[in-house]
C-alpha positions in Angstrom: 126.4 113.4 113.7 125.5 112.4 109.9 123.1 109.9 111.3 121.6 112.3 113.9 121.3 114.9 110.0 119.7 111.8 108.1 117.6 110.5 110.7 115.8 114.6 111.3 116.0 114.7 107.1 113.9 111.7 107.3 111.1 113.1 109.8 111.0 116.4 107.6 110.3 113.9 104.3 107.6 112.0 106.7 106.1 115.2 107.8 106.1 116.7 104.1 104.7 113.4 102.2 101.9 114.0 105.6 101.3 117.2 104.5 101.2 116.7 100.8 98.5 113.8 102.0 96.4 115.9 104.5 96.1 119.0 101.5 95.3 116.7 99.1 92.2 115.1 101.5 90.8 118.8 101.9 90.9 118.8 98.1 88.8 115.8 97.7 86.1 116.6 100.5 85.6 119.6 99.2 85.3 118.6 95.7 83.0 115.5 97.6 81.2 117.9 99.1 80.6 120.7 96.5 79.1 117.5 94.6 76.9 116.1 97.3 75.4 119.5 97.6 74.9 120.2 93.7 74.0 116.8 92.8 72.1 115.4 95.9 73.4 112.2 95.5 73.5 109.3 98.4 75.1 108.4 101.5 77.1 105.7 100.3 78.5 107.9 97.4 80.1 110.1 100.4 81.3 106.9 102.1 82.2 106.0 99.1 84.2 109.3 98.1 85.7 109.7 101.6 87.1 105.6 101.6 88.9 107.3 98.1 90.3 110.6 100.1 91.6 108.3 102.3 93.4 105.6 100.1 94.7 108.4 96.9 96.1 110.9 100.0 97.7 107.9 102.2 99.0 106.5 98.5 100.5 110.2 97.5 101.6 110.6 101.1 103.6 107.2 100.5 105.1 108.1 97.0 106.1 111.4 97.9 108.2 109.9 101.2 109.3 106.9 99.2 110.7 109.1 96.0 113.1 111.1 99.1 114.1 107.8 101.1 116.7 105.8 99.6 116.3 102.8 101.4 113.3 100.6 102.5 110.5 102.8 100.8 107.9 100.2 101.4 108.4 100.6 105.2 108.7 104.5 105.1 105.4 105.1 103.0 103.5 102.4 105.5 104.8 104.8 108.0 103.0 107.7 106.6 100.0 105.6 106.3 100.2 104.7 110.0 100.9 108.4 110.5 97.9 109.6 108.3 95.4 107.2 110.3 96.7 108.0 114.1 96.3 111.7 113.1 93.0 111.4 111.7 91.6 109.3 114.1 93.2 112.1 116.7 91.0 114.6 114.9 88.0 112.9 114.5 88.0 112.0 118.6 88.5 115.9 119.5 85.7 116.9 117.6 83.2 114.0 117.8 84.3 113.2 121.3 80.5 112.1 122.1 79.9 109.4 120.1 82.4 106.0 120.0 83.9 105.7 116.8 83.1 101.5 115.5 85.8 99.1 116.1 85.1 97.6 112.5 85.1 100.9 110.3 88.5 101.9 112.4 90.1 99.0 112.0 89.5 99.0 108.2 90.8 102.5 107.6 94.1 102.0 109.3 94.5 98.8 107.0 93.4 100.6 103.7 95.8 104.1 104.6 98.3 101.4 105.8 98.2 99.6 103.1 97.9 102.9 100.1 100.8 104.3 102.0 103.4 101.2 101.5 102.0 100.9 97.8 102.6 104.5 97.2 106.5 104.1 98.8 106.9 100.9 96.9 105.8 102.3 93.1 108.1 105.1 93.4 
């Protein structure tokens, strides 16, 4: 029974670090996009801006699961990052269901979230 409490305390930590991440990403692409419209600057400024929503939310994500875990941190924030990218990527098909998403551009977001996720679990 005390594993069965840990293990559901655990998916509650995972789904709050997730939703610490996912307000924390509407902050930034608003900010990004409040700017774009004011200062009219380039594309690869937003690409730019939305790489960083991606690796400071995934990384915040990570640190918040890895300061309520007690063991293994680095694994439990890369989960978050895994988490952050399948739901994204989830999203991003539902609403842009026309077009393919690239192979390359997906592949590198779910190594950088990946990746900014485990750091964040690791620091704290």
């Amino acid at each position: 029974m005390d594993k069965a409490i840990r293990q559901n305390t655990k998916l509650f930590v995972i789904l709050k670090g997730l939703l610490f991440a996912y307000i924390l990403t509407a902050f930034v692409l608003v900010l990004l996009s409040f700017l774009m419209l004011k200062l009219d600057l380039p594309s690869a400024v937003f690409s730019g801006g939305i790489n960083f929503a991606y690796i400071i939310s995934a990384f915040i994500g990570g640190f918040f699961t890895g300061k309520k875990v007690d063991q293994k941190k680095f694994l439990w924030g890369l989960v978050v990052g895994i988490f952050y990218f399948v739901i994204i990527m989830l999203l991003s098909l539902l609403m842009n269901h026309a077009n393919p998403l690239p192979m390359g551009s997906l592949l590198t977001v779910f190594v950088i979230t990946g990746l900014s996720g485990m750091l964040g679990g690791m620091i704290s």
